[in-house]
Each structure stands twice: as structure tokens, then as C-alpha cells.
C-alpha positions in Angstrom: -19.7 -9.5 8.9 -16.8 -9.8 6.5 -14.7 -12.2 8.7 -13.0 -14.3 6.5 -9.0 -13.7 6.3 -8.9 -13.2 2.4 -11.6 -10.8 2.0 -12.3 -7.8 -0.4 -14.0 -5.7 -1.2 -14.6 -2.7 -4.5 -16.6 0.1 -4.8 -17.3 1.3 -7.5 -18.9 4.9 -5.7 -17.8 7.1 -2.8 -20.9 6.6 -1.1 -20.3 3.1 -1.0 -16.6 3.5 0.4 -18.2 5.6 3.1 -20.6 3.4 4.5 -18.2 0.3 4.3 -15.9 2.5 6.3 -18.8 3.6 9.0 -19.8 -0.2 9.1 -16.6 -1.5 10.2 -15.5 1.2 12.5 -19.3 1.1 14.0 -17.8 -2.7 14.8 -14.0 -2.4 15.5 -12.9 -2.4 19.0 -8.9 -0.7 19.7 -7.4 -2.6 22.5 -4.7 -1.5 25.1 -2.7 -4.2 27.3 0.4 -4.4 28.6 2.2 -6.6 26.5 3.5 -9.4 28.9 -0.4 -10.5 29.7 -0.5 -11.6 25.9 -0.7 -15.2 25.1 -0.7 -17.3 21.9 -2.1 -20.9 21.2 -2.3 -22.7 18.6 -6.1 -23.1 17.2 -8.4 -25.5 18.6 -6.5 -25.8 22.3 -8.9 -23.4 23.5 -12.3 -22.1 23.0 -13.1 -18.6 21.8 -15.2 -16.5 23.2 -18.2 -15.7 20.9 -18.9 -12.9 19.0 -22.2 -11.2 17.9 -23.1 -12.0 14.8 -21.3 -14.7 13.7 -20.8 -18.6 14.8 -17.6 -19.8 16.1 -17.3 -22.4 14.4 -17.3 -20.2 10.6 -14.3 -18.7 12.9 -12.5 -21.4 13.5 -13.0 -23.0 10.2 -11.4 -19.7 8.6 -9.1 -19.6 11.2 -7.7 -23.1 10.7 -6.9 -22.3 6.9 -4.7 -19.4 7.8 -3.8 -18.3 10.9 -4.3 -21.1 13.1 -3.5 -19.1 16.1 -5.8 -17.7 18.8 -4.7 -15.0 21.7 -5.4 -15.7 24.9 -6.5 -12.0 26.6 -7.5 -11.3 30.2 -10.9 -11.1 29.4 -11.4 -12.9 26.1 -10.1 -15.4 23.9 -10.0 -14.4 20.2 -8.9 -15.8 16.8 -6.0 -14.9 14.8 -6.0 -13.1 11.5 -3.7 -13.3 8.9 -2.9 -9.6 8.8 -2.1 -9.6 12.4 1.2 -12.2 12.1 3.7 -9.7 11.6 3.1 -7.0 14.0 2.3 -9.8 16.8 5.9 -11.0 16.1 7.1 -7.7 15.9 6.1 -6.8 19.8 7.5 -10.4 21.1 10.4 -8.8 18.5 11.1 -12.1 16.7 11.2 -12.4 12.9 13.1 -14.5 9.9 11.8 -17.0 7.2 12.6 -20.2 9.5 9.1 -19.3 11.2 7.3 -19.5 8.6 8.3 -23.1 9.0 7.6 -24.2 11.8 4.1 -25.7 13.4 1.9 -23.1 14.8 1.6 -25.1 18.1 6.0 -24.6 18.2 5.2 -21.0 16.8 2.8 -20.3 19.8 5.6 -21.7 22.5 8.2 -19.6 21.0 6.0 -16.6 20.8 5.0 -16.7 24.3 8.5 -17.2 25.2 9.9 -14.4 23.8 6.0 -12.1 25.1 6.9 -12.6 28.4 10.1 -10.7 28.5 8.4 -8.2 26.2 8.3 -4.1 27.3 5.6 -1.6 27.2 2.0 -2.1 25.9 0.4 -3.2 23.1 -2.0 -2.0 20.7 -4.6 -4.6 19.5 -6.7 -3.8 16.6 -10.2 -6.2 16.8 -12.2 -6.1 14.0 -14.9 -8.4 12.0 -14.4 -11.1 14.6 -10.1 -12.0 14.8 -7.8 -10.0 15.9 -6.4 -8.4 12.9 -3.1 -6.3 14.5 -0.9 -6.2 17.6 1.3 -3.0 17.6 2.7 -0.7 20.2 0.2 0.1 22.6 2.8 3.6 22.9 0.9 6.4 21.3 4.5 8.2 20.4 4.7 4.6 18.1 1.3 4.9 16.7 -1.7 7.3 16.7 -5.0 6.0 15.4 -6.5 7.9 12.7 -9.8 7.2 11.9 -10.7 6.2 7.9 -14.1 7.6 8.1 -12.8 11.3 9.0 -9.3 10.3 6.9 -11.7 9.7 3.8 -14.0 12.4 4.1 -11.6 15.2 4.8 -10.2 13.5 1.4 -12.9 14.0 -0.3 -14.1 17.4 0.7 -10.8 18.7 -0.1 -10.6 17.3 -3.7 -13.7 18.0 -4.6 -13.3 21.5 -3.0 -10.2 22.9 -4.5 -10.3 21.2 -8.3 -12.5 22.3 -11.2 -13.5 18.2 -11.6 -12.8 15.7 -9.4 -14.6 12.0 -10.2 -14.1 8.9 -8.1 -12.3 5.9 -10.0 -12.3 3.3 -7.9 -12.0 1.7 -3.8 -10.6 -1.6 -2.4 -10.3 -2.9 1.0 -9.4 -5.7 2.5 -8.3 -6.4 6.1 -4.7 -4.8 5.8 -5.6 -1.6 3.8 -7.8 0.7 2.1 -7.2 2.6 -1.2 -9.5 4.9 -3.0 -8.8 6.6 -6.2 -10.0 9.9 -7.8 -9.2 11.5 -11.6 -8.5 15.4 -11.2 -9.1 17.8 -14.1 -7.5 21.1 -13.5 -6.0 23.9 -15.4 -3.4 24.1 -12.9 -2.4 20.4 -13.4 -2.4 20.7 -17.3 -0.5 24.2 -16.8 2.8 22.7 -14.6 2.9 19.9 -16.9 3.1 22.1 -19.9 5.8 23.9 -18.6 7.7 21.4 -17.4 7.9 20.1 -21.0 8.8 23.0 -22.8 11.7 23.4 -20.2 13.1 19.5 -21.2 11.9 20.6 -24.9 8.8 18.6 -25.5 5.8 20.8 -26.3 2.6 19.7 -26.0 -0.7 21.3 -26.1 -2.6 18.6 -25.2 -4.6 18.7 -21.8 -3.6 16.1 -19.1 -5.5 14.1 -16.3 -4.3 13.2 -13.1 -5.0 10.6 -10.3 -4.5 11.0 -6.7 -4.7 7.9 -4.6 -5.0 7.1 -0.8 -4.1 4.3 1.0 -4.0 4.1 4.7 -3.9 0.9 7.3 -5.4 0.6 11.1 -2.9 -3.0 10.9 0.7 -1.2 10.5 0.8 -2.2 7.0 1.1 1.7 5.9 0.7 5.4 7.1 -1.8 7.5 5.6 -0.3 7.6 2.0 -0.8 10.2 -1.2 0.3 8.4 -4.5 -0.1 10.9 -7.6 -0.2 9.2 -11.4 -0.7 11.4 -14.6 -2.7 10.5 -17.3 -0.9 11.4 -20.6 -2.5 11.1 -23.7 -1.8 8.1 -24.5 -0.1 6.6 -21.5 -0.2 6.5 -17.6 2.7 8.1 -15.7 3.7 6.9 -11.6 5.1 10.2 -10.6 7.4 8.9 -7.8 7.4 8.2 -4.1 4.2 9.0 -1.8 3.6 11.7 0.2 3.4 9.7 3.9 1.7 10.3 7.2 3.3 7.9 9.3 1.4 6.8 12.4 4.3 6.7 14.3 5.2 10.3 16.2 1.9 11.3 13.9 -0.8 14.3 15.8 -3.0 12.0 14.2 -6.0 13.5 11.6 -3.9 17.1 12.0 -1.1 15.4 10.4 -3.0 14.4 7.4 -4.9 17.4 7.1 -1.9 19.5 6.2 -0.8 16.7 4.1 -4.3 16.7 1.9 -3.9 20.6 1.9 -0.2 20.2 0.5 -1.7 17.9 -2.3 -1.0 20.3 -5.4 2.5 21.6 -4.1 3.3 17.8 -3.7 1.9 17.1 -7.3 4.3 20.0 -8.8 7.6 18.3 -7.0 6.9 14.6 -7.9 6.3 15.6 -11.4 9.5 17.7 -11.0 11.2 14.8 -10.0 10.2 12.1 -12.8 10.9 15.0 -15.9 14.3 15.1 -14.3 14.7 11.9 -16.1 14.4 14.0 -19.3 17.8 14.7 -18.7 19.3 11.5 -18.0 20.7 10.0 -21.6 20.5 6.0 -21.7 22.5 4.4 -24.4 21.1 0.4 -24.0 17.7 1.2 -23.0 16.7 -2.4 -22.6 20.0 -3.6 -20.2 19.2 -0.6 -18.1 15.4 -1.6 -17.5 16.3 -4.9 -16.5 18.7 -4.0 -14.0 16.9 -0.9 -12.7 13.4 -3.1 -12.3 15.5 -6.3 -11.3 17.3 -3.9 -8.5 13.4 -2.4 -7.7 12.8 -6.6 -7.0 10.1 -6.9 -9.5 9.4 -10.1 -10.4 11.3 -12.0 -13.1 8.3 -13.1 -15.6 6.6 -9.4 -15.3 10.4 -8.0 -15.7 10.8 -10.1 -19.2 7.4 -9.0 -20.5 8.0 -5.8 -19.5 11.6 -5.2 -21.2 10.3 -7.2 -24.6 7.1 -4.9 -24.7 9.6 -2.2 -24.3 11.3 -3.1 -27.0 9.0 -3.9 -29.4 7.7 -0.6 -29.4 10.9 1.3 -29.7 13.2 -0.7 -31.4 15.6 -0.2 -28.0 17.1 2.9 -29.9 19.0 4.9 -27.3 16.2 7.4 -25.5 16.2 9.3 -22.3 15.7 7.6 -19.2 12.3 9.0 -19.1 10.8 7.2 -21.8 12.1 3.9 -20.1 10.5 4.8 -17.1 7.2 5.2 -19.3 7.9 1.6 -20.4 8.1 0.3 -16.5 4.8 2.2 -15.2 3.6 -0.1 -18.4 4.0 -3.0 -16.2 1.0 -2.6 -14.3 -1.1 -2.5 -17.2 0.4 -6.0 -17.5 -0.1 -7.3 -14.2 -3.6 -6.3 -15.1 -4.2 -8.1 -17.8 -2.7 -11.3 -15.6 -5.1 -11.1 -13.3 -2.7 -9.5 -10.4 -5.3 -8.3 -7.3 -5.4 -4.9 -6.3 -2.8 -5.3 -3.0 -0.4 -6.5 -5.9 -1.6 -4.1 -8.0 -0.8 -1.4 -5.5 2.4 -3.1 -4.3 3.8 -3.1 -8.1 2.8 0.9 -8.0 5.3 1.3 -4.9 8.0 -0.4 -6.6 7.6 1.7 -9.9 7.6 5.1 -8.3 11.2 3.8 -6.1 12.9 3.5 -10.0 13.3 7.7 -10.0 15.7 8.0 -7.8 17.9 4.9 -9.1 21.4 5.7 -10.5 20.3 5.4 -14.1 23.8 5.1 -15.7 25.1 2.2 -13.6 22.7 -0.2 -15.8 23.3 1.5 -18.9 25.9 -1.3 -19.9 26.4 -2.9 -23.4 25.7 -7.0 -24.0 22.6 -9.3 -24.3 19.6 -8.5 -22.1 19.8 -10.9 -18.7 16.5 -11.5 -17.0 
């Protein structure tokens, strides 16, 4: 049982992905209570009722270095997992950094506090041992999807309706779960070709593109699409993600349509970053500072980034295309330092918001300010 808060896992093959995904769900319990029953103490006021499998006191241990919260249930008293924090404050609708201060035994009084005047029901997501989310038990504010069908349906479609599809990669820990597949297509290569020659940059080399999906049962994310392309000799973020959320969501449905929509969705991000093509940047380096500083990337990654930026193209003016080139090179980066894949996958988000920044507001003269 994979228990411990700051578990992961990789896969290296679908079929190792899918049986991960059967194993947990074969465990995971979904909860429904009305939200004023809930209680939180603080761990070690109260024992925990035991769990197949696994001893209560590998729980507690765990527990106690992260957590250290239990919630007291009707019927059972379970331990607290990390990933479950936010959306447990988010039904006793209480937030801000000053609780991230403040004993968990305080934390616990002030929780309860704030439960007990709390509406509706709650959602409780119980899986390998803790309980790893608390969300609205309304099923306008969130419909399960399950990531066993999600993932399949994902797979049957790519594989389906693309002349080579290949799995990359998986990751999983107990807030998410990403998988990653190269396409090769004629119809990929043929939109980015002609995109090109419309912004006046032939190519007639063949490109490769990778579709990602990562979804959350802990409220984390919807069911999300993330497109990259593989240039020749470069990798390319093309924008936003196509989202399911799972609030107002028909569930599976929803997604369906979504994974069906994949190459349309494909054609309009890619539309989107070649606008960039247009956009004429006369201090290249100023405005990738201030676009990725305004993104909130982080201020070492930021320098690297910007210096490696500029030692590869002498920070001659360019369009803002070939800047944003030079940002989607920051996860390479992160790589190479050893960033995990949440962080990896975080970084990707923040990337893709950069195309729809106001390019020329950071396009200003003077030395480069990290």
C-alpha cells in the first residue's frame, strides 16, 4: 500500500499505468457526509481505526511528519494526508499563510470552529490508508471521473485516430496523475507546415508532437489536455490546456468529447503560439524577464533562463516567438536541477500562461533586472 504522504510513482509502460490505476481504485473508498459531522484533531489525541493491510502505527509515524491531523468521522477515525489540507479548509472556508503557522492542535480548534457552521455535504476521498481530500459532497461542485476509464478511453483514442502513437512516460503521486504519449502524424506535420509558410518560415522537416493528461480525484486539477511540439531541434509548450473541470462536469461524457476534440484543439493552440511570429520585440532579454517574472517563475530558474537566452542569440532583437522558445527551455533546466515531476508539470503550466501576455509592455530598454 503506497501510504506514505510523499509518494511516487513512474512508469515507464502503459500497462504499468493501468494496473497502478486498477490497484488503487480497487482500494479507494468515495465518502459522502454532511459536512457539520466532520471533526479534526490533532494526531495522537485519538486512536485510528485500523486499516487492512497496513499497521497503525507506519500511519501515524507518517502522519506525524506531515499532516499531523486525524478526522474524526461517524463511523471511523482516519489520518490526515497532506494533499487533503487545502480542500478540508476550503469546506470549513478558512484560508491565509498565518495557518500555516500555527500548531496543529490550534489548527484543529479553529477548524472545527469554523465546520460546524459549515453548509451542504462533503465529499471525502479515502485512499491508501489517510484521507487524501475533503471537497463538496454537491455533485453540481464535483463529479467523480474515474482514471481507469479516463485513461483507457485516452488511450484507445490516440492510438486509434494517429498513424504512431508511443507512450513516453506516467507519474503519480497522491494529488495527480500524468501520462505522456509522442504522436506522429501527417496531419500534425501538415498544420505546422502551413502555419509556417503563412509567418514566412519554411520548413520541410517532419515534426513530433506530445499530448499529455493530467487529472486529480483530490481537487488539485480537472481532467487536463496539454499539447507540446517537438521541433527539430527544440521542444515547443503550445499554450493553455484543454480542461474538463469537475465542477458542473457530466463526468466521463465530458472528457470523451474533449479526447475526441484533441486534433482541432492541437490546430488552435499551435495557432495561438505562431501568433507570436508577429509580435516584434526590440530587448529580447528585458522582456523575458518581465514576462516570466509576471508568469512567477522563480528568480534563480528566471536568471538561468534569460543568460542561456542570451548566449545563444546575442539578445539581437527577434520576434516574440523565438523568446518564447527560450522560456519552454526552462524546463529542460529544471531538469537538469533535479526539479520532480509535480514541479516539472507546475513550471509547464506557467510556460504555456506566457502566450497570452502583453508582449510589448516588457519590451523596455536598460540592464536586465532579475
Amino acid at each position: 500500500m503506497y501510504y506514505k504522504d510523499d509518494f511516487y510513482k513512474e512508469f515507464r509502460t502503459e500497462k504499468e499505468l493501468c494496473e497502478y490505476l486498477e490497484e488503487i481504485d480497487s482500494r479507494a473508498e468515495w465518502i459522502r457526509i454532511t459536512s457539520k459531522k466532520l471533526k479534526v484533531a490533532a494526531a495522537g489525541e485519538e486512536t485510528c481505526t485500523e486499516v487492512p493491510g497496513i499497521s497503525l502505527e507506519a500511519l501515524e509515524k507518517d502522519t506525524l511528519s506531515h499532516s499531523r491531523l486525524v478526522l474524526i468521522l461517524p463511523e471511523r477515525i482516519c489520518y490526515i494526508g497532506n494533499s487533503a489540507i487545502k480542500s478540508l479548509k476550503g469546506r470549513a472556508r478558512i484560508d491565509g499563510k498565518a495557518l500555516a503557522d500555527v500548531d496543529k492542535k490550534t489548527l484543529a480548534e479553529i477548524l472545527n470552529k469554523c465546520l460546524k457552521v459549515a453548509r451542504g455535504r462533503a465529499l471525502i476521498r479515502f485512499c491508501e490508508g489517510k484521507i487524501r481530500a475533503v471537497l463538496s459532497g454537491d455533485e453540481k461542485d464535483y463529479a467523480i471521473i474515474s482514471m481507469p476509464d479516463m485513461y483507457m478511453v485516452t488511450s484507445a483514442y490516440i492510438h486509434g485516430d494517429y498513424e504512431k502513437a508511443t507512450f513516453l512516460n506516467g507519474y503519480a503521486d497522491h494529488y495527480s496523475v500524468t501520462a505522456s504519449w509522442q504522436l506522429e502524424d501527417t496531419k500534425l506535420t501538415d498544420v505546422y507546415k502551413e502555419l509556417m509558410q503563412n509567418y514566412g518560415r519554411k520548413t520541410d522537416k517532419d515534426i513530433k508532437a506530445v499530448v499529455r493528461i493530467t487529472t486529480s480525484d483530490v481537487g488539485v486539477s480537472g481532467a487536463n489536455i496539454f499539447y507540446s511540439l517537438q521541433e527539430p531541434t527544440r521542444n515547443v509548450i503550445l499554450g493553455n490546456a484543454l480542461k474538463v473541470t469537475h465542477k458542473n462536469c457530466k463526468g466521463m461524457e465530458d472528457f470523451t468529447e474533449n479526447i475526441e476534440s484533441i486534433f482541432d484543439y492541437y490546430r488552435e493552440v499551435l495557432k495561438g503560439v505562431m501568433r507570436l511570429c508577429d509580435i516584434w520585440i526590440e530587448h529580447p532579454a528585458n522582456a523575458m524577464a518581465g514576462i516570466m517574472k509576471q508568469a512567477g517563475f522563480g528568480k534563480k530558474l528566471l536568471a538561468e533562463t534569460v543568460e542561456q537566452f542570451k548566449a545563444t542569440t546575442g539578445n539581437e532583437p527577434c520576434s516574440a516567438y523565438e523568446i518564447y522558445c527560450g522560456i519552454c527551455e526552462s524546463i529542460t533546466i529544471a531538469r537538469q536541477e533535479k526539479t520532480n515531476e509535480r514541479g516539472l508539470l507546475a513550471l509547464e503550466e506557467k510556460i504555456a500562461g506566457c502566450v497570452s501576455k502583453r508582449w510589448h509592455e516588457y519590451d523596455i530598454p536598460g540592464t536586465v533586472k532579475y
